[in-house]
Structures are given as structure tokens and as C-alpha cells.
N, C-alpha and C positions, 0 to 999 in steps of 0.2 A: 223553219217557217211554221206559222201554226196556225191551222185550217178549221173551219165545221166545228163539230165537236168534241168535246176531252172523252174518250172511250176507254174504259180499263178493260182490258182481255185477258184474261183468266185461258193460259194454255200450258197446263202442265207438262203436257207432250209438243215439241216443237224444235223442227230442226231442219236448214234448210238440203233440198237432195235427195229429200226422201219420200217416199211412199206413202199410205196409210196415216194411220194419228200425228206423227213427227208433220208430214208434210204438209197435211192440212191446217196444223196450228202455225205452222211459217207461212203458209199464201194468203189463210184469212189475216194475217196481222199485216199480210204486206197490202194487202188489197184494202181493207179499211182505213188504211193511214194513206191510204190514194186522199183520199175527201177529206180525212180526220184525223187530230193528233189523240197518239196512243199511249197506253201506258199500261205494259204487256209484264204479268206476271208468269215466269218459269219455272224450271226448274234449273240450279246451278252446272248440273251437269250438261246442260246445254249452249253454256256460256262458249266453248271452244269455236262448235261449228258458226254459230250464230256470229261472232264477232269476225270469224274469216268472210263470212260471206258478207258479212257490212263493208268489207274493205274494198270488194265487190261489186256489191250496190248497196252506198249508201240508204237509208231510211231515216231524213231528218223529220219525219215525226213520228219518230217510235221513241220511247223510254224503254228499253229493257230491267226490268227487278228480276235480280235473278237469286232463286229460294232455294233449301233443300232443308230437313230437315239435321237437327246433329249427329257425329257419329253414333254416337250412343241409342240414338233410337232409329239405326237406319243399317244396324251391321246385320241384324237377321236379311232382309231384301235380300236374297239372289237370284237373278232372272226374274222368271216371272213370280219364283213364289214370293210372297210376302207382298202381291203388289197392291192387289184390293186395300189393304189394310193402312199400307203405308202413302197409295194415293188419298184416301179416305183421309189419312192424322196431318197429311199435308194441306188440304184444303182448308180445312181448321184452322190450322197455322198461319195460314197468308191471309187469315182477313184482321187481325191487328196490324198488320202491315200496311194492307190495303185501306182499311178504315185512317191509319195516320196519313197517309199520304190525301186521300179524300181532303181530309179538314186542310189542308193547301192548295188543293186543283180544283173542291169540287167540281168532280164530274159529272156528267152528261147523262151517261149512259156505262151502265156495266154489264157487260156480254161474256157469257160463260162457253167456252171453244171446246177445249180437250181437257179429258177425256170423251169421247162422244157416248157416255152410256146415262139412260135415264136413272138406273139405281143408284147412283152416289149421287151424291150432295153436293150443293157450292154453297159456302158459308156467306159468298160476297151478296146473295140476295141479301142481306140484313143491310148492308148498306142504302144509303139515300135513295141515291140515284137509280129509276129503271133499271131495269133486268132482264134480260134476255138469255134463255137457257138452250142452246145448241146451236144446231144441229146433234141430237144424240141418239142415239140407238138401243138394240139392244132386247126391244120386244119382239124379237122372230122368235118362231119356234118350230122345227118339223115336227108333222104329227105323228103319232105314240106310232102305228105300221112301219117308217121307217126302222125304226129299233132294230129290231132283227138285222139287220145288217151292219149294225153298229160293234158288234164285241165288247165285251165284257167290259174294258177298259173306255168305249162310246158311252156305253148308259151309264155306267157310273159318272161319266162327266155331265151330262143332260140330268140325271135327278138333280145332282149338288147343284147345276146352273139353275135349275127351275126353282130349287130351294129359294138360292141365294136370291133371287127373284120375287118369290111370294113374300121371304122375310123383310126384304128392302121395304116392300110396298109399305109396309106398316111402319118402318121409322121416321121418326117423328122429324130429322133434319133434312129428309128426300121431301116426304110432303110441306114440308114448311120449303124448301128451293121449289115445288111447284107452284102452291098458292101464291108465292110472290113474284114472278115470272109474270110480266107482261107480256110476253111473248114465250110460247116455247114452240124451239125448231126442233121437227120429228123426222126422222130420216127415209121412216117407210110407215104408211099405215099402221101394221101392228102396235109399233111403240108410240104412235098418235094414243090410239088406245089407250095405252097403258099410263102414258103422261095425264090424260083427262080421270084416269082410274084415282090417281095420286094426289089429284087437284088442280090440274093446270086449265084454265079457264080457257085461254085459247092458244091453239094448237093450228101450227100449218107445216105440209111436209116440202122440204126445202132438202134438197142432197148437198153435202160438204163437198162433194168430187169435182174438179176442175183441173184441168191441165193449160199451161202458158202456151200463146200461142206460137211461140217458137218450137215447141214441145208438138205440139199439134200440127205445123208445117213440116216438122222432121218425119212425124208419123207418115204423113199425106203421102211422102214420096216413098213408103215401101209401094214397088208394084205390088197386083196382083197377082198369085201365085194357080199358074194351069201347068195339066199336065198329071203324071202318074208318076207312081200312087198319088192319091189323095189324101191330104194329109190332114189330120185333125191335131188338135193342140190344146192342154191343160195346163193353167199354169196357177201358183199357191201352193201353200204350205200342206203337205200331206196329212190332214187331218178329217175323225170320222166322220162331221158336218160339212166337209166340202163336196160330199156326195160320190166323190171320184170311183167307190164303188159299181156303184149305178153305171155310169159312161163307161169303166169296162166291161160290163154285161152287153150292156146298150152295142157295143163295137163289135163284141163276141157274135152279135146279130146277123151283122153289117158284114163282117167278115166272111161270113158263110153263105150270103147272095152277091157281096157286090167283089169282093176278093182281093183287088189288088188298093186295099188301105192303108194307114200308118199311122200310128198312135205317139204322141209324143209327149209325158208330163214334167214338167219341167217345176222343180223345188221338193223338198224336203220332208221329213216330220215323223211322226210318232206311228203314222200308219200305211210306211213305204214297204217294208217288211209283209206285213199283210197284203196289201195291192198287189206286190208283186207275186206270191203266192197265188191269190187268185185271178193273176193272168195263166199261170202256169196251168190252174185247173181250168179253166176256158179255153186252152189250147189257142191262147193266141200270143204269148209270150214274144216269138217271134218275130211279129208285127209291132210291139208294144217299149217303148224305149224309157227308162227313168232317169234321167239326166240329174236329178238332186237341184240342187240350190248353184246357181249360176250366175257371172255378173249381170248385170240389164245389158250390156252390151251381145252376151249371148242368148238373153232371153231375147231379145228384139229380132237379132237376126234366126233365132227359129221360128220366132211368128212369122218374119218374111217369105219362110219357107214354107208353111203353111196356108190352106186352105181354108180351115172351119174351126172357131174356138169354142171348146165346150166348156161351161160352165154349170155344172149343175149342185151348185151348193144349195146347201137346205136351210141355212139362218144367218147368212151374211146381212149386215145393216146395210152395205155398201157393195160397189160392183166397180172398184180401178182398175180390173181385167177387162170389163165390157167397154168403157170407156175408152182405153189403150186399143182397146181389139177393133172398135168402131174406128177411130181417128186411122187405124193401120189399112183399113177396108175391110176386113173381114169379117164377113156371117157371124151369130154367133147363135149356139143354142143352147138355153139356160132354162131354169126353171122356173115357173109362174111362182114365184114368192120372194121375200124379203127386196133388198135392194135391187138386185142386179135387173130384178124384176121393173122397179120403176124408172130405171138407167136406158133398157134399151123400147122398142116400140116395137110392130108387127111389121114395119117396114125395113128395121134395120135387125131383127134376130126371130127366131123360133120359139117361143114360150110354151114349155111344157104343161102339164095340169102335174100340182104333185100332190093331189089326194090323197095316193098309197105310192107302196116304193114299185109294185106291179107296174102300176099305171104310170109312172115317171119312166121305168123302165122300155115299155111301151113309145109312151111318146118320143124318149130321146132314139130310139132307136130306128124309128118312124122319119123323126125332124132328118137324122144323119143322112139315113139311105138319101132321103130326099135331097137335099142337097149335093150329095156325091155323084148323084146321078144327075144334073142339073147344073152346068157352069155359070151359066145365065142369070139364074136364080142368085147363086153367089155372086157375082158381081154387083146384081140390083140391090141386094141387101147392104155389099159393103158399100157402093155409093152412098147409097140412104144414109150409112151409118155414121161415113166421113162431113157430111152435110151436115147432120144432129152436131156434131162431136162440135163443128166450128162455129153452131146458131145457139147452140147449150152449156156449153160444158167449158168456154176459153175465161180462161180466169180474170183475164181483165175485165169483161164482164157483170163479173159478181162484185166488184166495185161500186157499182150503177145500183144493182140488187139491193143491195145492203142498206146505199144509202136511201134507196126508197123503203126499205124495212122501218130501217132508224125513225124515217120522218114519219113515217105511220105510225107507229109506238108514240114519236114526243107530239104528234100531232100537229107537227110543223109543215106549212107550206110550202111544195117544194122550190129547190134552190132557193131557199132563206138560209141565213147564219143569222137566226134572231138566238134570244137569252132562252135557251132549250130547259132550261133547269124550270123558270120562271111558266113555260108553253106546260109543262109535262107535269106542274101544278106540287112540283117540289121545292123546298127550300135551301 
């Protein structure tokens, strides 16, 4: 059946089941083909999940093109190295593809999904049709005080990110994907910024995060967790910018007034080793649990278990811990910046100042006691947060959104299916 308007989706990353970039390029392409038919460039190694889960729910107006580049220019790529380079030679790639198929469907409108970063490029702006570049991210930064806490192996990641960053800014095929973006989606302020720094004329901040609402009625029914210890809970990838430093200082606080606490972080990474070290010198090791990387089914049931989620990463674009953490009920206390920052409100979490890593350290330690000592408190928070989660964030929803996005770009009246190409002054 074939609805609204022809959209090509550009989501390099996309895969249904998943979290993060995978699962945002699989709901926005399922949710725009709610109103519109699609015609969704991949990657071929996505072709497996995607086609099981077709068998599942169908999507008769999705096209799937599924791309990779040849062996030959894809055997260096392992994990993550080589990914900048080879997402970058890939976007390149897919737009003679994308351009032939154009001159048969002329489309509508062409929307750039995944990757969500403002530093790479999508070639597809060069096409006819509208342009619409994210939701992307990528412009957080913590400031130069945290450092010190980062080790050796932090900073060197932060100069080469802030490099690759200033260098982007000046290539020629970034500012040429902004000038031609009728629209660019910014995830959080900062990279609003940075998108207008580049040339994007107009700029609005739109979060990609949404969870289905079956997803969100499963969350609903964790109860609320009373009782002792009081449990707090971490969950992501062990890495320098997710802050988790800080929240063990922060607890080492709490530990020593309020006593009967319990620390739980739950995933993996490059700087478990070190955490765990520095509970050992905080003398709170004890209290303090590293659980590694776990299915969702045991992540879930330890948030159940749990009382208060802390989140104090320093340059997240996105926050699908606050969002999980709100729909589950629980508080959450994170840091005044990037995403997670514009995910939750003063009614559903703690927002820290992260000035300096002192005064982050200060607040989180501050926000914790406070709620531990406080059931009440945590209750009204996780209400608030379950109510947000169901009035914001249920992906069927963003259906609605988009299509009002769409009509404002082609400057079509809404609920019209007039000649959008003909409204939006293209040929």
C-alpha cells in the first residue's frame, strides 16, 4: 500500500532489538512508514535481523536497499577500528545508488537517520529532493577540570575526539551536508551549535529516543523498590566519559553518613579495571558490585531491585538509561549536560551542575544522600518520570511528530497528500 510521501532513509546503523544507533534506525524507519512509503538504505550486514523480523511485522511500505561496501575495501574494519573511515567511504557510495533509484521514484523528501553524528557527511544532500539531516549528535564536551580524572588512556581519547572535531568542521562535504539541510535535527543544544557553526541554517533539538509502548507498559509494572539497603544502580559501557568515577566518590560520601547503601554497575569496558581499583582505595569495595555486561533480562531485573539510578556521564548525546530508568519509576540523578540532561526534568530526576569534576562530585553526593534518606521523594520523582516516559518518549508517537516535521519542511497543509515535490518548489 502506498501512502503520503516517497522518503529515502539513509540508516547505516539499523537493526531491530536493539538499543542505541541499531535501534533507532529500525523504529524511525518503522514509524515514518506509519504515514509514508520508504525507501531505506543499509547496511547489508543488516539484511539477516531485519528480514526475521519482517516475517514478524511485516512493513509493506518499506523498501529495504541493502549496501556494504567490497571485500576488498572492508577487510581492514575490525570492531570499532576502522569505522570512521569506512562509515564515511560508505555514504559516498550509496548515493549513485540512491541518485538511480531517485530518477524512478522521485522522491519527496530524503532524511539522514544513522549515524547520529554531526561530523560525517551524507552525500544524499546532493540529491533533488529535501533534506533533512538527523537527529545527530556529538557536540558535548566535558570541561578541560574533569581531565584529571580521566587517565592517561581518557585524555588521549578526548584531544584525538576534539581533534577529529575541529578537523571535520572544515571539510568541505560536512559543511556542504549542512548548507543543504532544510532541516537539521540536533540532539542536545551543544551540537545545535555546532551544526549552525557548519552552516545549517535551521536547527531544532529533537531527541531520537523512544521506546514502544508495549516496552513502556512492561517497564510500568516493575514496582517500586522500599526497603534496605538502599540501592543505587549504574548501568553502560565502562568507559572514561561515562563519569562513573565521580558516582563512586559521590557514594564513598554517602557511605560514611548514611551506611547501610549498595552500589550496583552493571556492563563492561575499558575502565572496569580502574573503577574497581578505586572502590578498593574508597574503602567501599564491599558495598560496591561490578556485574559486567548482562542480558537485558538481568539488567531489568536489577533495576527492579533498585532504588535510584545514577547517571553522571559527561558527553552523552542521548540518555536510553534515563528514559528505561523513568518508564521503570525510578529517580534518577545525572548531570546538568548533554542528553540525559534534556531526557529528564526537575520533576522526574536530580540534575547536577558539572562546572568542575569538585562540584559534580558535591552535587551527586548531595542529590544521593538526599534521596536515600527520602522514600517519598523517590516515589514522586519515579511517578513524574513514568507519566513523562508515556506523554514523550512512546514511539508511536513520533509517527505524528515527523509527519508534522515533514509538512513544515515541504510546507504542505496538514493531512494533505498534495504533489509535495511540486509544494517544496523542486522538480
Amino acid at each position: 500500500m502506498k501512502t503520503g510521501l516517497k522518503v529515502l532513509v539513509s540508516a547505516y546503523s539499523c537493526q531491530p532489538g536493539h538499543g542505541s544507533e541499531p535501534g533507532v534506525g529500525w523504529d524511525w524507519i518503522r514509524q515514518i512508514a506509519r504515514f509514508h512509503e520508504v525507501w531505506a538504505i543499509t547496511r547489508a550486514n543488516n539484511r539477516g535481523p531485519i528480514e526475521k523480523a519482517l516475517i514478524r511485522e511485516p512493513l509493506p511500505n518499506v523498501h529495504f536497499i541493502y549496501f556494504d561496501l567490497p571485500a576488498w575495501a572492508r577487510f581492514w574494519k575490525r570492531g570499532s577500528r576502522g569505522v570512521a573511515l569506512y562509515y564515511y567511504l560508505w555514504q559516498a557510495a550509496i548515493y549513485p545508488i540512491a541518485r538511480r533509484i531517485d530518477r524512478s521514484e522521485s522522491f519527496d523528501l530524503v532524511h539522514h537517520v544513522t549515524f547520529g553524528k554531526y561530523w560525517a557527511p551524507s552525500f544524499l544532500c546532493l540529491l533533488d529532493a529535501p533534506f533533512i539531516w538527523g537527529p545527530v549528535g556529538g557536540g558535548e564536551s566535558a570541561p578541560g577540570s574533569f581531565w584529571d580524572g580521566y587517565g592517561w588512556r581518557g585524555c588521549l581519547y578526548e584531544c584525538s575526539r576534539n581533534l577529529a572535531r575541529r578537523l571535520s568542521e572544515f571539510d568541505p562535504f560536512i559543511r556542504m551536508t549542512a548548507r543543504k539541510a532544510c532541516l537539521g535535527l540536533a540532539k542536545t543544544p551543544e551540537t545545535a551549535k555546532r551544526m549552525e557553526r557548519v552552516g545549517c541554517r535551521s536547527v531544532k533539538i529533537y531527541s531520537e529516543i523512544s521506546l514502544p509502548r508495549e516496552e513502556i507498559a512492561a517497564l510500568t509494572l516493575i514496582p517500586q523498590h522500599r526497603g534496605t539497603p538502599v540501592r543505587f544502580i549504574s548501568t553502560g559501557r565502562l568507559l572514561h566519559w561515562k563519569g562513573f568515577h565521580l558516582a563512586l566518590e559521590a557514594f564513598a560520601r554517602i557511605k560514611r553518613q548514611f551506611g547501610d547503601v549498595q552500589y550496583t554497575l552493571v556492563g563492561d569496558g575499558p575502565e572496569r579495571l580502574r573503577l574497581e581499583r578505586l572502590a578498593e582505595r574508597l574503602s567501599i569495595a564491599d558495598r560496591v558490585k561490578f556485574l559486567g555486561a548482562v542480558p537485558r533480562s538481568e539488567a531489568l531485573a536489577q533495576l527492579a531491585a533498585s532504588d535510584i539510578v545514577l547517571h553522571p556521564s559527561l558527553h552523552d548525546s542521548s540518555g536510553w538509561v534515563c528514559i528505561e530508568a523513568m518508564a521503570a519509576g525510578r529517580p534518577i540523578v545525572c548531570l546538568d549536560c548533554g542528553g540525559p540532561a534534556q531526557q529528564v526534568t526537575d520533576d522526574t530526576a536530580i540534575k547536577v551542575s558539572a562546572a568542575t569534576g569538585a562540584a559534580a562530585v558535591d552535587g551527586l553526593s548531595s542529590a544521593i544522600l538526599r534521596l536515600a534518606r527520602d522514600p517519598d521523594l523517590r516515589q514522586r520523582l519515579g511517578d513524574a518520570g513514568r507519566r513523562r516516559v508515556a506523554q514523550e518518549f512512546a514511539s508511536e508517537s513520533r509517527a505524528t511528530t515527523l509527519a508534522a516535521i515533514y509538512e513544515e519542511v515541504l510546507d504542505v497543509p496538514s493531512g494533505s497528500a498534495l504533489d509535495v515535490r511540486k509544494a517544496a518548489g523542486t522538480s
